[in-house]
N, C-alpha and C positions, 0 to 999 in steps of 0.2 A: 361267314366267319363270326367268330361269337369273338365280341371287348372283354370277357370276363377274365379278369386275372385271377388263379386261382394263387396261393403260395405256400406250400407247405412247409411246417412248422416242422423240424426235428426234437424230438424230446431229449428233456434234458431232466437228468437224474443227479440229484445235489442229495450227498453222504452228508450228516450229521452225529460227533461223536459228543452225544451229551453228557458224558461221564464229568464232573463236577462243575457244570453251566448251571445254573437258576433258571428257574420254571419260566416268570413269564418275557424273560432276553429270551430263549429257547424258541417261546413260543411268538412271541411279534416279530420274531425273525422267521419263524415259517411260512409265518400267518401272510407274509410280505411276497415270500420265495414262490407260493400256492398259487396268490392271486397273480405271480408272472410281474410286482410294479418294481424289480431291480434290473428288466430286460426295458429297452427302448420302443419297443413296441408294444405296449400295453395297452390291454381295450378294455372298460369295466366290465363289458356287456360277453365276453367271451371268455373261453376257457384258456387258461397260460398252457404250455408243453412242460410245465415241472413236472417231476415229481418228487417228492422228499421221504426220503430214508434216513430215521434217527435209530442209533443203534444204544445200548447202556443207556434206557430209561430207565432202569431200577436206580442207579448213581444220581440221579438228579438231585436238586437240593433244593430246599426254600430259604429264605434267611429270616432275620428277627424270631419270633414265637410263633408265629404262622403254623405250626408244626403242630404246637401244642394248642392253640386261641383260635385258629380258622375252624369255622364248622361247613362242612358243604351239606347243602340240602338236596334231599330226591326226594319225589312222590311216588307212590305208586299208581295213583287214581280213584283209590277207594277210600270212603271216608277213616280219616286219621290213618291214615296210608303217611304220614308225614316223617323220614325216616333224615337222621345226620348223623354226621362222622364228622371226627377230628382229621383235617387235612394230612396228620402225620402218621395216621391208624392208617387212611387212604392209599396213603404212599407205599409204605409199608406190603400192605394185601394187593391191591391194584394201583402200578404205577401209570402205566399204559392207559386207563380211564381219566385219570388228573389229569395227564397230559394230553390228551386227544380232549376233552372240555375245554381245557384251557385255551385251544386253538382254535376250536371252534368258537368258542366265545367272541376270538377276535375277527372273525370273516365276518361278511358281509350279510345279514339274512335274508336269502334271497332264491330264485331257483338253483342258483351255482354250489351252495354252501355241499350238497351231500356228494357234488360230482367233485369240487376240491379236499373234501374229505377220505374220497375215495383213492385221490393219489397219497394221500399221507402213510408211511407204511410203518410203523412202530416193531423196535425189536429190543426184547432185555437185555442180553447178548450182546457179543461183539458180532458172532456169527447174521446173515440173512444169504437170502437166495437171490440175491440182485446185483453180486459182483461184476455179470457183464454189461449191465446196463450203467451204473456208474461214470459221469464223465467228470464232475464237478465235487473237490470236498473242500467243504466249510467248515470253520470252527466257530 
C-alpha cells in the first residue's frame, strides 16, 4: 500500500467585471487570484486551480495623465526596431495587450509565469464562453 496522499484540487473560475476599475487594482488583484495566495493553501512552487475571466476590458481606465505621458516601449529585435506608444493610443487600438502586460508584469518570472498566463482569459464584451464554469464573481 502506497502513504501517498494524492488531493485533488477543483477549479475555480473567478468572473471579473472591469468596466470602470483602474488598470493596475485590476491587475494585482489578478496577478494575486493566478498565483492561488487568497486560498489557504498556497505553494509558490505549484500551479493554483484559478482561473480568471475579466470581461469589459475596452472600459478600463487609467487615472492622472498616464493616458496622454505614459509611453510603453516594444522592440522588435532588429536594429532600431525600438517602437512606443502613448499608453492611451494603446488602450484605445489594443486593450487586451495593456492589460494582459500589465499582469504579467506582476507574476513571478519564473517557469510558472506562461502556464499562469494561460488561465487568464481576457474579453471586450460582456459576452465569453465560460458561463458554466463560473463559480466565483469578484468586483
Amino acid at each position: 500500500m502506497s502513504n501517498n496522499k494524492t488531493k485533488t484540487k477543483t477549479e475555480n473560475w473567478i468572473h471579473i467585471d472591469a468596466e470602470g476599475l483602474t488598470l493596475g487594482r485590476v491587475s494585482s488583484n489578478v496577478a494575486k487570484y493566478l498565483q492561488g495566495k487568497d486560498s489557504p493553501d498556497y505553494v509558490p512552487h505549484q500551479l493554483s486551480s484559478n482561473f480568471v475571466i475579466i470581461t469589459n476590458v475596452n472600459k478600463i481606465k487609467v487615472t492622472g495623465n498616464k493616458s496622454k505621458n505614459k509611453e510603453i516601449f516594444s522592440h522588435s529585435g532588429y536594429m532600431g526596431g525600438l517602437k512606443k506608444e502613448l499608453l492611451g493610443d494603446l488602450l484605445e487600438s489594443n486593450p487586451k495587450k495593456v492589460l494582459r502586460n500589465s499582469i504579467k508584469g506582476m507574476l513571478p518570472k519564473n517557469k510558472l509565469t506562461d502556464k499562469l498566463m494561460n488561465r487568464l482569459k481576457l474579453y471586450e464584451g460582456n459576452n465569453h464562453p465560460h458561463n458554466a464554469q463560473i463559480k466565483v464573481v469578484k468586483e
